[in-house]
C-alpha positions as CSV (number, residue, x, y, z in Angstrom):
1,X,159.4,93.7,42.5
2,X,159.3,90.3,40.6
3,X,156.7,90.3,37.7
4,X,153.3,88.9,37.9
5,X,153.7,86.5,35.3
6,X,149.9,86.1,33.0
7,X,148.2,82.9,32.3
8,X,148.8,80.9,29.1
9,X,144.8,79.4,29.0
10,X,141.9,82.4,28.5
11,X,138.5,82.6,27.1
12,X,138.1,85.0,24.4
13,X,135.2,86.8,23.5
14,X,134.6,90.0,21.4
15,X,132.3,92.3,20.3
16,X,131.7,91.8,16.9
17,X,129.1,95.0,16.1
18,X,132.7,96.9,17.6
19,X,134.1,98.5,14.3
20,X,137.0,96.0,14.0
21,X,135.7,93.0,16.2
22,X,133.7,90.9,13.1
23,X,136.9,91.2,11.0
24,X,139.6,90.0,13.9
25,X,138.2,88.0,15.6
26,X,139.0,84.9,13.5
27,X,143.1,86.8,13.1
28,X,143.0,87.1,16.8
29,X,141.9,83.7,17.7
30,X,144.8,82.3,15.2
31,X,147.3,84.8,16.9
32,X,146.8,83.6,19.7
33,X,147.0,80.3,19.6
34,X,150.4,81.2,17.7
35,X,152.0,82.7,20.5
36,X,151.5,80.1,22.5
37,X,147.7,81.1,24.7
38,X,145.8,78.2,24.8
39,X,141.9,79.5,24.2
40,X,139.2,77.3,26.4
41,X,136.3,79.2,24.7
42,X,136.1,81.7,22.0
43,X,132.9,83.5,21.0
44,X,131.9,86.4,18.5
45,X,129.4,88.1,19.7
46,X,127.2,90.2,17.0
47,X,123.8,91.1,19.4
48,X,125.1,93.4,21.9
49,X,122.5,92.3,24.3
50,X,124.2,89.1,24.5
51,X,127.5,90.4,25.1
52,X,127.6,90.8,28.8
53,X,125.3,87.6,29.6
54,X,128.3,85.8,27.2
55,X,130.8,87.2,29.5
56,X,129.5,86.0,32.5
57,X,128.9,82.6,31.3
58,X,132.6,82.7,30.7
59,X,133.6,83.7,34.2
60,X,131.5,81.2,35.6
61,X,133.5,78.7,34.2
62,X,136.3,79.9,36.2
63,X,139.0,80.3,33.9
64,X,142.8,82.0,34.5
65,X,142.2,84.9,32.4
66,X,139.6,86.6,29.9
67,X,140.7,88.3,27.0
68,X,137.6,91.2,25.9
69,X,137.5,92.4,22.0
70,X,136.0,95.6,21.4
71,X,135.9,99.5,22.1
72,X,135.8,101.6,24.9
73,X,132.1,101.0,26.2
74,X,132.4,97.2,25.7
75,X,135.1,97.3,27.9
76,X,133.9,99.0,30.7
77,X,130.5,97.3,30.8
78,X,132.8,94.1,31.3
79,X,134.5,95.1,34.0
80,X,131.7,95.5,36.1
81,X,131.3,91.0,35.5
82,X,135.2,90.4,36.8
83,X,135.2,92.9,40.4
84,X,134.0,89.2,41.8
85,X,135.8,87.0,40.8
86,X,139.4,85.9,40.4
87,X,140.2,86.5,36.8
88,X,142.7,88.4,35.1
89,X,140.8,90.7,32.6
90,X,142.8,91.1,29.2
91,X,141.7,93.6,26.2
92,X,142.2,94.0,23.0
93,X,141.0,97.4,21.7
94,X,138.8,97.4,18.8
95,X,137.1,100.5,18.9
96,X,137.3,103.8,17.9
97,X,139.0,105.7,20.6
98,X,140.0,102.9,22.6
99,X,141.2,105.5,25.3
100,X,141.3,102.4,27.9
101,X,144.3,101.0,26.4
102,X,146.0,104.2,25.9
103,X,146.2,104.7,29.2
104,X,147.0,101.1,30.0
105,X,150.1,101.7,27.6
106,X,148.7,98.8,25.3
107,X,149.4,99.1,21.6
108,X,146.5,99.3,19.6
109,X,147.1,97.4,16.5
110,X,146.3,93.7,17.1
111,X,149.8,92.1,17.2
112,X,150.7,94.3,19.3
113,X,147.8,94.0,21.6
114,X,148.5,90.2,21.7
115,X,151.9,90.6,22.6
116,X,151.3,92.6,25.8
117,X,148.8,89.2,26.5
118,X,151.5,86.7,25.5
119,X,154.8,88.5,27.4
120,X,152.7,91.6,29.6
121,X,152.2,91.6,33.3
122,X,149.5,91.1,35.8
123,X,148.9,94.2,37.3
124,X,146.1,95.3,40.0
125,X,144.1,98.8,39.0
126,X,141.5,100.7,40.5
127,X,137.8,101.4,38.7
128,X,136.0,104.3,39.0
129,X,132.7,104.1,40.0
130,X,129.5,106.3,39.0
131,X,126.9,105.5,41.6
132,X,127.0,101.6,41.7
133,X,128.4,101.6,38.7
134,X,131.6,100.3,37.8
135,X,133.7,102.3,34.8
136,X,137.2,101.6,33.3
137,X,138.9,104.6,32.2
138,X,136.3,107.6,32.4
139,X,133.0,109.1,32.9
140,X,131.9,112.3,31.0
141,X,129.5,115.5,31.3
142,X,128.6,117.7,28.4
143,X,129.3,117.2,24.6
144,X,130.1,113.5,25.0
145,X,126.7,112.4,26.1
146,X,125.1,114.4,23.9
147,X,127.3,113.0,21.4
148,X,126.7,109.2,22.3
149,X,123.0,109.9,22.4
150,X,122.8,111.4,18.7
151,X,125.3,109.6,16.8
152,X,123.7,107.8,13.7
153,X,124.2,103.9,13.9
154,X,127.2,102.7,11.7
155,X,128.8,106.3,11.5
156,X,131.8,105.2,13.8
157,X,131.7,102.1,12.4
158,X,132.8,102.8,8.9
159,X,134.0,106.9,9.5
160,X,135.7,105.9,12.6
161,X,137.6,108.8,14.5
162,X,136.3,111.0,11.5
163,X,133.0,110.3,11.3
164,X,132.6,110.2,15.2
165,X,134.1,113.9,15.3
166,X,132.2,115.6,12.1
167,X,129.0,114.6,14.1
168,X,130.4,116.3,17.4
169,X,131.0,119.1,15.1
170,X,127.1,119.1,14.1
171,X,126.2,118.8,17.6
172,X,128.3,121.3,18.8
173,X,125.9,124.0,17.7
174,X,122.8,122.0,19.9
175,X,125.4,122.3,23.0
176,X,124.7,125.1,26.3
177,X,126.9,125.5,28.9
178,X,125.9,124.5,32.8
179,X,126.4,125.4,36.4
180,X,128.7,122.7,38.1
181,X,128.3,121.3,42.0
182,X,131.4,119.5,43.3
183,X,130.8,118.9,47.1
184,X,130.1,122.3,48.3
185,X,131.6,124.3,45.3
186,X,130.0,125.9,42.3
187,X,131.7,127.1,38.8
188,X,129.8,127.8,35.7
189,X,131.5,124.7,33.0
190,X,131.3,123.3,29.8
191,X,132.7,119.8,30.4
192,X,133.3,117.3,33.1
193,X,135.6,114.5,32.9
194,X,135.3,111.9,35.6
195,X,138.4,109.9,35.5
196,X,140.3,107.2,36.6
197,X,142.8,107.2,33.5
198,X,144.3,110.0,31.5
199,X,142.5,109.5,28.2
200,X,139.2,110.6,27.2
201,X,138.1,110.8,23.3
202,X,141.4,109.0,22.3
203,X,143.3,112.4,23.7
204,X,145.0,112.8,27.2
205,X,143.2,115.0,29.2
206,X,143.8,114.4,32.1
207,X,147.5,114.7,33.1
208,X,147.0,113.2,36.9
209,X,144.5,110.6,36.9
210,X,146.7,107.5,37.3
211,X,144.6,103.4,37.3
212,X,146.5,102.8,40.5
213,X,146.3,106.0,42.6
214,X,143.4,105.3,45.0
215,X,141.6,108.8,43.9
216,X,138.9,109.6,41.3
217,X,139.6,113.2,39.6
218,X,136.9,115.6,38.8
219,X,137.9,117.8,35.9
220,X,136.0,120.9,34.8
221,X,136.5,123.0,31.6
222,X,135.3,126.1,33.3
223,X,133.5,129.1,31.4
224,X,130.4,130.0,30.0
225,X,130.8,130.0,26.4
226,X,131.1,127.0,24.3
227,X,134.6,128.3,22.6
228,X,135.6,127.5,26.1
229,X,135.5,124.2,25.5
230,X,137.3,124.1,21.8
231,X,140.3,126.3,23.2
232,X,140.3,123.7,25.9
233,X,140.3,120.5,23.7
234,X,142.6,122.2,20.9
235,X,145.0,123.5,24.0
236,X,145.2,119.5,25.0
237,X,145.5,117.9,21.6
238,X,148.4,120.5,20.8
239,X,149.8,119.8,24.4
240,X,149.9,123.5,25.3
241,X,150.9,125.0,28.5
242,X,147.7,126.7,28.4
243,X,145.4,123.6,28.9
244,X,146.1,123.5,32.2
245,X,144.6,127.0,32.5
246,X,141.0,126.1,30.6
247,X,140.0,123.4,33.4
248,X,139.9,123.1,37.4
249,X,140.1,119.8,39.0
250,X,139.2,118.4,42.5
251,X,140.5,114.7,43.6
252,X,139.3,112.5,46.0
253,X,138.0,109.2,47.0
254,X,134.8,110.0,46.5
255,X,132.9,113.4,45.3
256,X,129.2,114.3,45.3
257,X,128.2,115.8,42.1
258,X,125.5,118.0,40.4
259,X,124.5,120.0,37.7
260,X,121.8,122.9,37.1
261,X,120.2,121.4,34.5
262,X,120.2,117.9,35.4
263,X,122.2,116.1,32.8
264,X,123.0,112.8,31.2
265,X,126.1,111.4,32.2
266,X,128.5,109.0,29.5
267,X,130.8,106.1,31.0
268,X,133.2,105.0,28.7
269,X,131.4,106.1,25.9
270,X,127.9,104.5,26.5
271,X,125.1,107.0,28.4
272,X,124.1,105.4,31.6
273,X,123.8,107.3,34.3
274,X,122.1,111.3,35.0
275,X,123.7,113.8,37.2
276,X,123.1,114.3,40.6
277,X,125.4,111.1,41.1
278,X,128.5,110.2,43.3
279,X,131.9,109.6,41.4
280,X,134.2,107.4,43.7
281,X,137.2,105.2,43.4
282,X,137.3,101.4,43.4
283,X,141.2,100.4,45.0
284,X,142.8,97.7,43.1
285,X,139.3,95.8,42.3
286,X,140.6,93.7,39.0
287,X,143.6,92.6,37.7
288,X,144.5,93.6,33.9
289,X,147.0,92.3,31.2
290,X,149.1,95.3,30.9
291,X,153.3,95.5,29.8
292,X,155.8,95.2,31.0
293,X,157.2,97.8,33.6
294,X,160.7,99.0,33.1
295,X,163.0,97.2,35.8
């Protein structure tokens, strides 16, 4: 299959309140520009209430392709702004976990970041979807919520990674199991991870969610206990055969889901939704800057 070659104009904006985006931006707009991207607009954005109405000023302008600075969250609130329209959506990942560009296969130090833009490929994914809700790389029920709703502002800022697990570590001890609905089944868990790409938390999780597959996946760590969920995240981070064993997954297009209590619900890092919900798949809805394939 001949490659989908990426456009050399783009619009860049980033997050600048993302934990790297104030100090790159200027490096990234002078690195691009180096490697030949020619940038039509460029904007910093510091008030995160102006970052999605920035973005869609951008798209209305109808450029080739839109490169999006920051972390996780920031870049799954901006994909909802490009399912219209014909724009190839570009990242580069300045946040803490950025678990979106692991599973994209983008390096996540800037110069490598801007190479995949300068010499990557166009490629068509799917988005998951909570609700109406558009989402990147993957949804969450449990400790991550709980996490993004507690975590003192600046702490991943300056602590990064560290600082945004020592607070999991504090909340850990607020955190009760719950009784999970998928369709017409029902387990006792202690996390669910929504997914449409394999990372979740910086760690792959989820072995056979795949951008391009046409299915959302539905992943439980069963039990009732909360060391449950530690075997299960200390099974995945060490790669163990046993991982598989600590979670059950169901896959479709589209699953019905509920929890006994009702509970919040993280996308991408940022709480916005509350179970019941529906998790389903968005087919091939944006095009992304990703590398190259193999031949």
């Amino acid at each position: 299959m001949p490659v989908k070659e990426l456009p050399k104009r783009a619009a860049l904006v980033v997050n600048a309140k993302s934990r790297k985006g104030r100090d790159l931006f200027a490096q990234a707009c002078e690195r691009l520009r180096a490697r030949g991207i020619e940038l039509t607009d460029a904007h910093a954005v510091r008030d995160p209430r102006e970052l999605r109405p920035t973005i869609r000023r951008v798209l209305a302008a109808g450029p080739p392709m839109v490169i999006v600075g920051g972390g996780d969250g920031t870049l799954s609130s901006a994909v909802d702004d490009f399912v219209p329209h014909d724009t190839v959506f570009a990242l580069l990942p300045l946040g803490t976990a950025n678990s979106f560009a692991r599973t994209l296969g983008i390096p996540l130090d800037l110069e490598g970041a801007i190479d995949v833009i300068a010499s990557g490929e166009r490629r068509r994914i799917d988005l998951g979807m909570i609700d109406r809700d558009y989402f990147a790389n993957a949804a969450a029920i449990g400790m991550s919520p709980l996490i993004a709703e507690t975590i003192p502002h600046g702490l991943k800022r300056y602590l990064g990674r560290v600082g945004y697990f020592g607070w999991a570590a504090v909340q850990f001890l607020r955190f009760r199991p719950f009784e999970l609905t998928v369709g017409n089944e029902t387990i006792d868990a202690v996390e669910v991870r929504i997914a449409n790409g394999r990372y979740h938390g910086g760690t792959k999780l989820v072995d056979d969610a795949r951008l391009d597959s046409g299915e959302i996946v539905v992943q439980a760590v069963i039990g009732d206990t909360r060391h449950r969920l530690v075997w299960s995240w200390a099974a995945s981070i060490l790669r163990l055969r046993a991982r598989k064993r600590t979670v059950r997954e169901f896959h479709g297009a589209e699953l019905r889901i509920s929890t006994d209590p009702p509970l919040p619900i993280s996308i991408d890092g940022e709480v916005l939704a509350r179970t019941p919900c529906t998790a389903r798949v968005a087919r091939g809805v944006i095009e992304v800057a990703a590398p190259r394939r193999p031949d």
